[in-house]
C-alpha positions in Angstrom: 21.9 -15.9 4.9 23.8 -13.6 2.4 24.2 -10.1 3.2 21.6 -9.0 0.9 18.3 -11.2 0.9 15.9 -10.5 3.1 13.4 -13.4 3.4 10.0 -13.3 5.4 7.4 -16.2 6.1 3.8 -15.4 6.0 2.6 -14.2 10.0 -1.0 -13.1 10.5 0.1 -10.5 13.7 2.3 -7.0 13.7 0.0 -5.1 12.2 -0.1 -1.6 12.3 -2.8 1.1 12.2 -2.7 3.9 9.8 -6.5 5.3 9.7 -9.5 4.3 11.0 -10.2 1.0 8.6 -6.7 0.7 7.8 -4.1 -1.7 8.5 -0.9 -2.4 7.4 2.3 -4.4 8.2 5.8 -3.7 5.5 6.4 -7.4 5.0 10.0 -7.3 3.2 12.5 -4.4 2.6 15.8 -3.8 0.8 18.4 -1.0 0.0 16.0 0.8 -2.8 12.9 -0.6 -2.0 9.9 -1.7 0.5 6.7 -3.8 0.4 3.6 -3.8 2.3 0.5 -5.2 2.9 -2.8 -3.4 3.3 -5.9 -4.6 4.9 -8.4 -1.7 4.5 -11.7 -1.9 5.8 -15.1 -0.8 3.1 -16.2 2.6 3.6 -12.4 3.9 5.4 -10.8 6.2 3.3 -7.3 7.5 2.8 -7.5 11.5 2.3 -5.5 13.1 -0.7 -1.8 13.4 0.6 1.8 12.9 -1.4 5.4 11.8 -0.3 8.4 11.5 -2.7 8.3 7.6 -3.0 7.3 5.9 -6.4 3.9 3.2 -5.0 3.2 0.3 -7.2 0.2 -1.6 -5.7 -1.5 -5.1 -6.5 -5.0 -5.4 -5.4 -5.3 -9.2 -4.0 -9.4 -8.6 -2.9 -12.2 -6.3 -2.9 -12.7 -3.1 -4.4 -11.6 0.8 -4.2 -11.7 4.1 -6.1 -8.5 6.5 -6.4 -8.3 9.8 -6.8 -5.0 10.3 -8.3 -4.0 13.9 -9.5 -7.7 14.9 -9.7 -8.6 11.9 -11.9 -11.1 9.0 -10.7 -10.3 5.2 -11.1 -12.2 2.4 -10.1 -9.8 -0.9 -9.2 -10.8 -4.3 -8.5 -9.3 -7.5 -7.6 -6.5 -7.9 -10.1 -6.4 -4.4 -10.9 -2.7 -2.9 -10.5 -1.2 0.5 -10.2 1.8 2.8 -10.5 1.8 6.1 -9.1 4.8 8.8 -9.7 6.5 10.2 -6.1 4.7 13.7 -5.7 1.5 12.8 -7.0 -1.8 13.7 -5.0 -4.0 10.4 -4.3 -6.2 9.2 -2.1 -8.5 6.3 -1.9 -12.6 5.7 -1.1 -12.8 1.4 0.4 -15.8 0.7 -1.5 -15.0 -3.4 -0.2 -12.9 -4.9 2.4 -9.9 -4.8 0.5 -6.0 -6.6 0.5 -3.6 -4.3 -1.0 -0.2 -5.1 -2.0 2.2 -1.9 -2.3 6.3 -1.6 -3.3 7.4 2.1 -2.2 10.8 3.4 -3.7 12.7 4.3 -2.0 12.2 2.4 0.8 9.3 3.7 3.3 11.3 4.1 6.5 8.4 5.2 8.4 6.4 1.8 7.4 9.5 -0.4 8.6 8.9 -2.5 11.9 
């Protein structure tokens, strides 16, 4: 394997809990960034917080509403996302939901 490629194959288990309804496992990582994947349960909810890294998020499945710097949005499957470092969000699970999220720089706390 060359020094910098990280490849992962799929693995249903590791898993970590964040909140209440709120899974998560950081599937792949580099030098500038990290990516996870969310499993969030409907009705959980992720209260307004902020941390320096950039988030980019894919949702896979299901359905949510942000709060992002005081605004609402409503996201469904398909529905995708950028959100500056800094930024106040939080989220309302208004589905089971699949969430996939790139942090930059990399989420050290998320790494296994």
């Amino acid at each position: 394997m060359k020094e910098n490629i990280l490849f992962t194959k799929k693995e249903e288990n590791n898993y970590r809990i964040a909140l209440e309804g709120v899974s998560f496992k950081t599937t792949v990582w580099g030098s500038n960034t990290s990516m996870s994947v969310f499993h969030l349960e409907k009705g959980s909810v992720i209260p307004i917080h902020k941390h320096p890294h950039e988030q980019t998020g894919y949702l896979v499945s299901g359905a949510m509403k942000f709060i992002l710097d005081g605004e609402t949005y409503e996201a469904g499957a398909g529905d995708s996302w950028n959100i500056s470092g800094n930024i106040e969000h939080g989220v309302e699970v208004l589905e089971d939901t699949v969430v996939i999220e790139v942090f930059s720089p990399v989420r050290e706390d998320y790494l296994p």
